[in-house]
Residue frames as a rotation matrix with the C-alpha (Angstrom) as fourth column:
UNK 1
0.534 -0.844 0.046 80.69
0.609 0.422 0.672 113.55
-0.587 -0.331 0.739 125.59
UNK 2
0.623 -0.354 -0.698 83.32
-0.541 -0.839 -0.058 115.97
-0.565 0.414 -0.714 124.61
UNK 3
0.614 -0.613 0.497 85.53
0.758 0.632 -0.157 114.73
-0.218 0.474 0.853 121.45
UNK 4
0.037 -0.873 -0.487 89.06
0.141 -0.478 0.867 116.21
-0.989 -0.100 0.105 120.76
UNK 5
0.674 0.736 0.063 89.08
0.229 -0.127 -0.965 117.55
-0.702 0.665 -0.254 118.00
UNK 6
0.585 -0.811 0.006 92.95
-0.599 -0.437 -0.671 118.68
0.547 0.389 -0.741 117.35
UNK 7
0.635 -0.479 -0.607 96.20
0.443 0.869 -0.222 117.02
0.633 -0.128 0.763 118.63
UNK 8
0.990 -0.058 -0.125 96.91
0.065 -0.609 0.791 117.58
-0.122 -0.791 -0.599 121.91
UNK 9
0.401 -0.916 0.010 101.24
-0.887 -0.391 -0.248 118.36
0.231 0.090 -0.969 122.64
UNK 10
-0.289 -0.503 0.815 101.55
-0.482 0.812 0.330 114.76
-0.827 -0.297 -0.477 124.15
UNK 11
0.750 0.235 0.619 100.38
0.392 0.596 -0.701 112.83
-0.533 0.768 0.355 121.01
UNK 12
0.922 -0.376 -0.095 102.34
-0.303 -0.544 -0.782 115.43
0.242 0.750 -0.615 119.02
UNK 13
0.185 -0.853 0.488 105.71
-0.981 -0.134 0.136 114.24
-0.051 -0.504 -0.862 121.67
UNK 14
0.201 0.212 0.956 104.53
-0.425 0.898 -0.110 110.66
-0.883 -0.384 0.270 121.19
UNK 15
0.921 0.252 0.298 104.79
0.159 0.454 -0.877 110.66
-0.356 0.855 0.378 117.75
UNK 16
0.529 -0.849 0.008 108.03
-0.818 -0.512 -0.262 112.32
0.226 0.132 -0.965 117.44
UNK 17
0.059 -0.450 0.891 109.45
-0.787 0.528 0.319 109.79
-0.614 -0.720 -0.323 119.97
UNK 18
0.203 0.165 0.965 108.14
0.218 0.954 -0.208 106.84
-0.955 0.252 0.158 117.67
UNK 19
0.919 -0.378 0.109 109.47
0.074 -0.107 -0.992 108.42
0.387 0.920 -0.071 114.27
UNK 20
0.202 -0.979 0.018 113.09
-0.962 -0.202 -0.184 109.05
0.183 0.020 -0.983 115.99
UNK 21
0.411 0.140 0.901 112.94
-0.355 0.935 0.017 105.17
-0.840 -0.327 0.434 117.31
UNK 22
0.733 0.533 0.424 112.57
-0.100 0.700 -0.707 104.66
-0.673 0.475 0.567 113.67
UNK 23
0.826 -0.538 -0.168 115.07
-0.324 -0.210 -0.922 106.35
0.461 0.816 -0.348 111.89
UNK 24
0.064 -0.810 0.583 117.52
-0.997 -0.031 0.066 104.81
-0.036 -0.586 -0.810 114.40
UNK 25
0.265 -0.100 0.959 116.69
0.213 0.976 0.042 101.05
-0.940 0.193 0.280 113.36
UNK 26
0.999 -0.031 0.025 116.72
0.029 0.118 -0.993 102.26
0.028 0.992 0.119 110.05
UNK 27
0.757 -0.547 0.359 120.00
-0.550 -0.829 -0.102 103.80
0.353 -0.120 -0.928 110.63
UNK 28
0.277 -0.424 0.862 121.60
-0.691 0.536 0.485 100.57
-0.668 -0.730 -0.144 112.18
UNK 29
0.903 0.103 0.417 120.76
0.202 0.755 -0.624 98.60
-0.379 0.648 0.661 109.32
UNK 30
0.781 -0.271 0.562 122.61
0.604 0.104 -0.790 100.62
0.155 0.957 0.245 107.29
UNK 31
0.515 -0.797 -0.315 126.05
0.102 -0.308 0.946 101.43
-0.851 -0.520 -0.077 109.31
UNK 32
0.792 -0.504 -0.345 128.79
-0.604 -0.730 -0.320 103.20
-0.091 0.461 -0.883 106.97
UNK 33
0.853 -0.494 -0.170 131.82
0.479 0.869 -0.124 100.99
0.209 0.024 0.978 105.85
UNK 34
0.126 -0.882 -0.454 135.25
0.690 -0.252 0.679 101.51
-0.713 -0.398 0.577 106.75
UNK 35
-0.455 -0.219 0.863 135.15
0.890 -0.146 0.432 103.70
0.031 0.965 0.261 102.93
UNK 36
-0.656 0.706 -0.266 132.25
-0.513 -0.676 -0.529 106.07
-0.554 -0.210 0.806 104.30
UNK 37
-0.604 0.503 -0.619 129.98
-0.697 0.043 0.715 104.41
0.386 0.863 0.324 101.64
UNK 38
0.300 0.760 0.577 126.72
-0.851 0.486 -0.198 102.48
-0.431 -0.432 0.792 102.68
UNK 39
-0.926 -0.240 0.291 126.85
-0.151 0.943 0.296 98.59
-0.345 0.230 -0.910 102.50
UNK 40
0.153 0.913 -0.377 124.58
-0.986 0.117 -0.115 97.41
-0.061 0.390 0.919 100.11
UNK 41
0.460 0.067 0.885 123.92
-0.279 0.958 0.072 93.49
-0.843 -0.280 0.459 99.97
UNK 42
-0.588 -0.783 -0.202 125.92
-0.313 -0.010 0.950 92.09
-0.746 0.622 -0.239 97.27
UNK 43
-0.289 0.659 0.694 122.50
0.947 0.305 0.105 90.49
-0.142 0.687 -0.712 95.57
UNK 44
0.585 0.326 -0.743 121.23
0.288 -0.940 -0.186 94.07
-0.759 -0.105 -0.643 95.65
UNK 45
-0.232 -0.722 -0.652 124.57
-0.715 -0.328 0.618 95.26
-0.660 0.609 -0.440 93.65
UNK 46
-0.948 0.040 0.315 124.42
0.289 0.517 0.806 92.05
-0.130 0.855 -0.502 91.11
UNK 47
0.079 0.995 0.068 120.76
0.823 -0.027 -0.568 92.71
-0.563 0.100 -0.820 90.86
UNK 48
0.532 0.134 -0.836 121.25
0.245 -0.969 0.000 95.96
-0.811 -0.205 -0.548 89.94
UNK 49
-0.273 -0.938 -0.211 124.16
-0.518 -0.041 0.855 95.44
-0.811 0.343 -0.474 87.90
UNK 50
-0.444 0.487 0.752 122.12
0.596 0.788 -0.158 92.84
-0.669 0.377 -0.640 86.22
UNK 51
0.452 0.882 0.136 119.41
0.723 -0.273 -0.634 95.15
-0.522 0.385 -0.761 85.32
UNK 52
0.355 -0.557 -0.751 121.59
-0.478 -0.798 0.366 97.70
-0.803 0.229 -0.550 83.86
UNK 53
-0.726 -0.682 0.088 123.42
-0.305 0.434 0.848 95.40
-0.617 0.588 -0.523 81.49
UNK 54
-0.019 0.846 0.533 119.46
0.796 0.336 -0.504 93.98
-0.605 0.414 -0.680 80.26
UNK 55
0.302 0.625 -0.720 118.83
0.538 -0.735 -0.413 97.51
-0.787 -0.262 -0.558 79.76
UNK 56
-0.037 -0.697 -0.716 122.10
-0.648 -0.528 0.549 98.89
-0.761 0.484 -0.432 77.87
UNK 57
-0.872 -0.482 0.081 121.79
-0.189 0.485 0.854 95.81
-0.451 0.730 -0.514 75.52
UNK 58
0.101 0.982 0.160 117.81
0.900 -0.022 -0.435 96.50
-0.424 0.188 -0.886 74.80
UNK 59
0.722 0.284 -0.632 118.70
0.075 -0.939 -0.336 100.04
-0.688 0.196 -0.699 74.14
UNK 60
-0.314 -0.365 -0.876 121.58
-0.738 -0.487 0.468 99.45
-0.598 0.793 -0.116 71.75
UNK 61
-0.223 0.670 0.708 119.09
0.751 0.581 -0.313 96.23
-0.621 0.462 -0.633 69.97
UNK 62
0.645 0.703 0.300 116.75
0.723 -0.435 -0.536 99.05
-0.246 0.562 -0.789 68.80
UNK 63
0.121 -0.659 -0.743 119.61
-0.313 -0.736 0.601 101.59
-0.942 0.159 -0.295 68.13
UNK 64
-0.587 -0.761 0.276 120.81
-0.254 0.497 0.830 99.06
-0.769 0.417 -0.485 65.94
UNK 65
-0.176 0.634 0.753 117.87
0.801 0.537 -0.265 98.14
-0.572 0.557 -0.602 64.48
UNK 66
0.667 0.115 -0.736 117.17
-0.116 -0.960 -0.255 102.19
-0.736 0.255 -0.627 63.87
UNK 67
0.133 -0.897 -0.423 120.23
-0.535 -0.424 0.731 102.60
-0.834 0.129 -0.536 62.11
UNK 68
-0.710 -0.507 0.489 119.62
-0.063 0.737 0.673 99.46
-0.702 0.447 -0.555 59.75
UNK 69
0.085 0.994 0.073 116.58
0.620 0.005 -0.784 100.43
-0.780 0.112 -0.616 58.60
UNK 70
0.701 -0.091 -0.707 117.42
-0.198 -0.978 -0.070 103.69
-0.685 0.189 -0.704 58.04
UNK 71
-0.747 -0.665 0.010 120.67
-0.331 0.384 0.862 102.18
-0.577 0.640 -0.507 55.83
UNK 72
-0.592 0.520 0.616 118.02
0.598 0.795 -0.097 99.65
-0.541 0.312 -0.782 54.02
UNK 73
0.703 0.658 -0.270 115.63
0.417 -0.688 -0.594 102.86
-0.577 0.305 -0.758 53.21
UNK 74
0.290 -0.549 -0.784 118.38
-0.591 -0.747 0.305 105.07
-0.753 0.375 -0.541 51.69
UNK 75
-0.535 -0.590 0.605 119.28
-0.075 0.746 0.662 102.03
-0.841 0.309 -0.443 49.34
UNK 76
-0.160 0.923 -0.350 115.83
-0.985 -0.172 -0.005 101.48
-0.065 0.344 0.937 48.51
UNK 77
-0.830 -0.056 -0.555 115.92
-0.052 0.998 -0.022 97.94
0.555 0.010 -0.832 49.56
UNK 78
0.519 0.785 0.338 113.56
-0.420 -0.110 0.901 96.61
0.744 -0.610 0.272 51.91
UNK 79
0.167 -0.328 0.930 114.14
-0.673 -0.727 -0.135 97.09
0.721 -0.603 -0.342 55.41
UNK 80
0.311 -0.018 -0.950 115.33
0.201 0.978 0.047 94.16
0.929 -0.206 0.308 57.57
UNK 81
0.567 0.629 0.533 115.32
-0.402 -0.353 0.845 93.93
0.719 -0.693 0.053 61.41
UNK 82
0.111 -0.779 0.617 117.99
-0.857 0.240 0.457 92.58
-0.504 -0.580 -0.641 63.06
UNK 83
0.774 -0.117 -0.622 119.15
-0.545 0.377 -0.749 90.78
0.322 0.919 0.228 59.79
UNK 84
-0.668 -0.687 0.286 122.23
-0.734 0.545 -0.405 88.85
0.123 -0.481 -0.868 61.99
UNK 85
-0.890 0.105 0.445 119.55
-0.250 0.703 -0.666 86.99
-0.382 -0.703 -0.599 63.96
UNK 86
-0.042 0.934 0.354 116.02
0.079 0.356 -0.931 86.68
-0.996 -0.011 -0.089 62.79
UNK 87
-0.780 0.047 0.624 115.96
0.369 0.841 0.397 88.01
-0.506 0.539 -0.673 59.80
UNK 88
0.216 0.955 -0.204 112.30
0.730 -0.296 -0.615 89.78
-0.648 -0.016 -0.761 59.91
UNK 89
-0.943 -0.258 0.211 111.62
0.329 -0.822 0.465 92.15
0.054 0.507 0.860 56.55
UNK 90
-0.143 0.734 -0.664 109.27
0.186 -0.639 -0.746 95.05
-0.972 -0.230 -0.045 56.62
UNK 91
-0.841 0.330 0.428 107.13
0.431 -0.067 0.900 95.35
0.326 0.942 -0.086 53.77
């Protein structure tokens, strides 16, 4: 029995066909507002918005914490860790 061994032009027309299909549901989903700007669900945006705000207040935590150290060393005290809230000295 002979086996094919390459992809013939109609598989190759078949697949095309079924990747434009797709990009045309995709493409519905996500219809342009009256602004030009994609609609994104609003949980999507608070999500997002969410995670950003977690982020920016983790990254100035350890800023902060940098910076107090670094004060605490130059003193020659010993270094406390977010000294507002916990409290925690390094020794």
């Amino acid at each position: 029995m002979h086996q094919i061994k390459h992809t013939t032009q109609e598989q190759i027309d078949e697949m095309r066909k079924e990747i434009l299909c797709e990009k045309q549901k995709i493409s519905e989903k996500r219809r342009p507002t009256a602004g030009g700007k994609l609609s994104l669900p609003k949980r999507r945006i608070a999500l997002k918005t969410a995670g950003w705000v977690v982020f920016l207040f983790i990254t100035l935590l350890l800023i902060e914490a940098l910076v107090t150290i670094n004060i605490a060393k130059s003193k020659g005290d010993i270094p406390s860790v977010l000294y507002w809230k916990f409290r925690y000295d390094l020794q």
